[in-house]
MARTORGU-147436 format. One record per residue (C-alpha): residue in three letters; x, y, z. Coordinates in steps of 0.25 Angstrom, whole numbers, plus 5000, padded with zeros to 4 digits. Example, Ala and Ser with C-alpha at 12.3 -4.5 7.8 and 13.67 -1.06 7.14 Angstrom:
// residues 2
r, east, north, up
Ala, 5049, 4982, 5031;
Ser, 5055, 4996, 5029;
This chain:
// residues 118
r, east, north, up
Unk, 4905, 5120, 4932;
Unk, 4914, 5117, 4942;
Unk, 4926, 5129, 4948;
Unk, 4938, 5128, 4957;
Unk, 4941, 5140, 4965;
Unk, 4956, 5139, 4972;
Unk, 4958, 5148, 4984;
Unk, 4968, 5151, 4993;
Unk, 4982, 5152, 4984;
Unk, 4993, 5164, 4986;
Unk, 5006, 5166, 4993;
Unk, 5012, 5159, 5004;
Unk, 5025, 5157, 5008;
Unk, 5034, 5146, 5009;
Unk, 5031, 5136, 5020;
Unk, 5017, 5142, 5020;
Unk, 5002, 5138, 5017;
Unk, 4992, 5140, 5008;
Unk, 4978, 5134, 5007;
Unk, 4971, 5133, 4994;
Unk, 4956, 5129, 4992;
Unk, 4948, 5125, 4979;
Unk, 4933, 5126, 4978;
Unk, 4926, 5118, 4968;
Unk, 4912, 5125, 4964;
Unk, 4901, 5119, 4955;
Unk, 4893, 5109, 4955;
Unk, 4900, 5098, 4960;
Unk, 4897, 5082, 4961;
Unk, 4910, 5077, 4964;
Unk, 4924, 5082, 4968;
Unk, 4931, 5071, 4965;
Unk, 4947, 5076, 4968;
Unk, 4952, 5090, 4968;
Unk, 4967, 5096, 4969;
Unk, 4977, 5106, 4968;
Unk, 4988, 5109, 4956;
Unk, 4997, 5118, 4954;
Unk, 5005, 5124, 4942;
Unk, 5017, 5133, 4945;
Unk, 5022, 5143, 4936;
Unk, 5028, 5135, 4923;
Unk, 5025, 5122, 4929;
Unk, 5015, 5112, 4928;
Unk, 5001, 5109, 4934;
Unk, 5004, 5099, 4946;
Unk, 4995, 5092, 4956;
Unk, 4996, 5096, 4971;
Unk, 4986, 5087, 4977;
Unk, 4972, 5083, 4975;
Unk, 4960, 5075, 4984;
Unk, 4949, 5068, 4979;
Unk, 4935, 5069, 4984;
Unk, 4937, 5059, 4996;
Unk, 4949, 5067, 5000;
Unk, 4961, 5058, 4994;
Unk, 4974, 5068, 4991;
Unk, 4984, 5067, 4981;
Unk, 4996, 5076, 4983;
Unk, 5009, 5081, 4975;
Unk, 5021, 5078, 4982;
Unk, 5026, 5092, 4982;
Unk, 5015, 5095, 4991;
Unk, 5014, 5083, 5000;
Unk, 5014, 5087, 5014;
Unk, 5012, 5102, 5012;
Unk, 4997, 5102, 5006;
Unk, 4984, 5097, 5009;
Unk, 4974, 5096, 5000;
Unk, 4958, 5094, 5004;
Unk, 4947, 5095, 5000;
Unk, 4930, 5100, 5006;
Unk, 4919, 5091, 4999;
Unk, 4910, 5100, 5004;
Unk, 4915, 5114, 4999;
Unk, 4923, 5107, 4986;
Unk, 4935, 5113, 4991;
Unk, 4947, 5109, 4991;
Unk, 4960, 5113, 4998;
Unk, 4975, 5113, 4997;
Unk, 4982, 5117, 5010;
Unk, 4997, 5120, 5007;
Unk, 5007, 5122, 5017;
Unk, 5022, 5121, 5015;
Unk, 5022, 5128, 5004;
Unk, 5035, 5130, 4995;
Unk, 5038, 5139, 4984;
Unk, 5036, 5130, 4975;
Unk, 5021, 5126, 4978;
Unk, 5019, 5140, 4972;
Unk, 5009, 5139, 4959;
Unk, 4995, 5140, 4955;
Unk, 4987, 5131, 4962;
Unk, 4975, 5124, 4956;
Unk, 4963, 5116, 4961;
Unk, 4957, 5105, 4953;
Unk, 4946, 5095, 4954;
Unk, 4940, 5084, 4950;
Unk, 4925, 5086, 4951;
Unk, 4914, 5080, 4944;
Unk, 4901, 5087, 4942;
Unk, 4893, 5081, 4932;
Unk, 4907, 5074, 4927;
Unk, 4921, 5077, 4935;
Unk, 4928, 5085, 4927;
Unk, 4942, 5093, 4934;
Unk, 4942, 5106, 4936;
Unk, 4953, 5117, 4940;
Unk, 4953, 5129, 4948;
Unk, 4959, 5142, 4943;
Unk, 4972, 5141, 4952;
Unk, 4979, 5149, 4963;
Unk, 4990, 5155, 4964;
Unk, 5001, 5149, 4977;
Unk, 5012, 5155, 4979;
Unk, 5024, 5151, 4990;
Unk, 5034, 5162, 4990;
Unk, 5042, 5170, 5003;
């Protein structure tokens, strides 16, 4: 069985930085991409960025130029640096993957909470 466990969520302010991390435990063959959504209150799950394996990222444009996402192979972690923040980047954060253990199968973490607020 495979967990994702998201660290590094809270308050910032606007025009600030937050770093999130998501650990993928288990036994693991393969990560084959993992990513970061987000769900504000009364809106929909969106995509904030992803990276395969081999390090290839895939952002939203909302987010373009303000985070980073990257991943360690070696600790099956993966990171999203945000900086610039807005107000409005303000939700729950959740960490996904792609991972393949005897079969790849996605998986979620449970979510943390960012909030951008003065």
């Amino acid at each position: 069985q495979v967990q994702l466990v998201e660290s590094g969520g809270g308050l910032a302010q606007p025009g600030g930085s937050l770093r999130l991390a998501c650990a993928a435990s288990g036994i693991i063959f393969s990560i084959n991409s993992m990513g970061w959504y987000r769900q504000a209150p009364g809106k929909q799950r969106e995509l904030v960025a992803t990276i395969t394996g081999g390090g290839s990222t895939n952002y939203a444009d909302s987010v373009k130029g303000r985070f980073t996402i990257s991943i360690d192979n070696d600790k099956n972690t993966v990171y999203l640096q945000m900086n610039s923040l807005k107000p409005e980047d303000t939700a729950v954060y959740y960490c996904n993957g792609r991972i393949t253990t005897t079969r790849e199968r996605t998986y979620w973490g449970q979510g943390t909470q960012v909030t951008v607020s003065s």
